[in-house]
N, C-alpha and C positions, 0 to 999 in steps of 0.2 A: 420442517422446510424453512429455511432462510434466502429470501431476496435481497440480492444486495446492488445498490444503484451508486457508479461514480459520478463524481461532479469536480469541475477547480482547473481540469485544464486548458491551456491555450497556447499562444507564442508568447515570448518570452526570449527578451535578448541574452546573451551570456552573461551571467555575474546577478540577473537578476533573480527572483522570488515567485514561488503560487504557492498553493496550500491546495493540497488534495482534499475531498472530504467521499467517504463511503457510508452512503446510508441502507443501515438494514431493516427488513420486515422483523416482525413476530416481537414477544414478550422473550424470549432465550439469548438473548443478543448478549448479554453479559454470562453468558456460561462459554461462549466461544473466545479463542486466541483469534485475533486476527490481526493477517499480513498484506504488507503489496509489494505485490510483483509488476515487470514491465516486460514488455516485449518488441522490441526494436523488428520492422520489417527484415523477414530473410532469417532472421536469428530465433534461438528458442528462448521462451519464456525464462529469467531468472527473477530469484528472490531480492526483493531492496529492506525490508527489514516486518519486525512480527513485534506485539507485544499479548503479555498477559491477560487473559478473560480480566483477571484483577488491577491488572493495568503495572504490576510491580517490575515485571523483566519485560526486557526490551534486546532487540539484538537488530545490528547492521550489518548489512552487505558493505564489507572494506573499499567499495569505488563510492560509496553513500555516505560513510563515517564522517562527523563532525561537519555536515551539511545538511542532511535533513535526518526533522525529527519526526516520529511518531508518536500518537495521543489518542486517548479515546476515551467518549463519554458516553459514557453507559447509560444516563439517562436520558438521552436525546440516539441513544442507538447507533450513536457516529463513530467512525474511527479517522482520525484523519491524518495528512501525510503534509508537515511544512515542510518546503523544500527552497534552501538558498545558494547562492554562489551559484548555479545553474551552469552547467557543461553542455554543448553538442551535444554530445555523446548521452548527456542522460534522456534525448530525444528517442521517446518512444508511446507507446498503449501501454498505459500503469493501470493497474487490475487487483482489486481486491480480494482476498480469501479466506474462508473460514472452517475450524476445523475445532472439535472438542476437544481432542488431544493433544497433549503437552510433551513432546516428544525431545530426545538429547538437538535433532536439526531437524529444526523447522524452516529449512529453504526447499523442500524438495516438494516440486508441483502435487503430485500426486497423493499426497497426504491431505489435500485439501479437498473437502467437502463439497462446497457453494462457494461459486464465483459471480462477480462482476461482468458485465460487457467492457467494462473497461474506459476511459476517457484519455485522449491524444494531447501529451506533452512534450510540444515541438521549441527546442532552444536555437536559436539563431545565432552565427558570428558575427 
């Protein structure tokens, strides 16, 4: 079983910055890949990007590329989400996931194991 708690959101005007952080339970934390996902009111939940148990591969949702990154430290059980240039649009509930498996696409909800409640990232014009 993994618990996993977000934290790092808030408002935040356009153009600017937060850093998401997802803290997990248990000593297994580095044998999982883990991603965050958002979910905008009214809309379904999509993928914003996943890395590595090992921390080596990393992949982005093309509306996310070259604006935020994803990191995680294994030893502190975090995974976390910098996020710059900030859009509208990327106003939502960002939600962590965790999963053992290392699959060709790792965007699809249901592959994931343990979730977050999520933490509210609302960007302002």
């Amino acid at each position: 079983q993994v618990q996993l708690v977000e934290s790092g959101g808030g408002l935040v005007q356009a153009g600017g910055s937060l850093r998401l952080s997802c803290a997990a339970s248990g000593r297994t934390f580095s044998t999982y890949n883990m991603a965050w996902f958002r979910q905008a009111p009214g809309k379904e939940r999509e993928f914003v990007s996943v890395i590595h148990w090992s921390g080596g591969n990393t992949y982005y949702a093309d509306s996310v590329k070259g604006r935020f990154t994803i990191s995680r430290d294994n030893a502190k059980n975090t995974v976390y989400l910098q996020m710059n240039s900030l859009k509208p649009e990327d106003t939502a509930v960002y939600l962590c996931g965790a999963t053992r498996v290392w699959r060709q696409r790792m965007s699809v909800v249901r592959d994931y194991d343990y979730w977050g409640q999520g933490t509210q990232v609302t960007v302002s014009s």
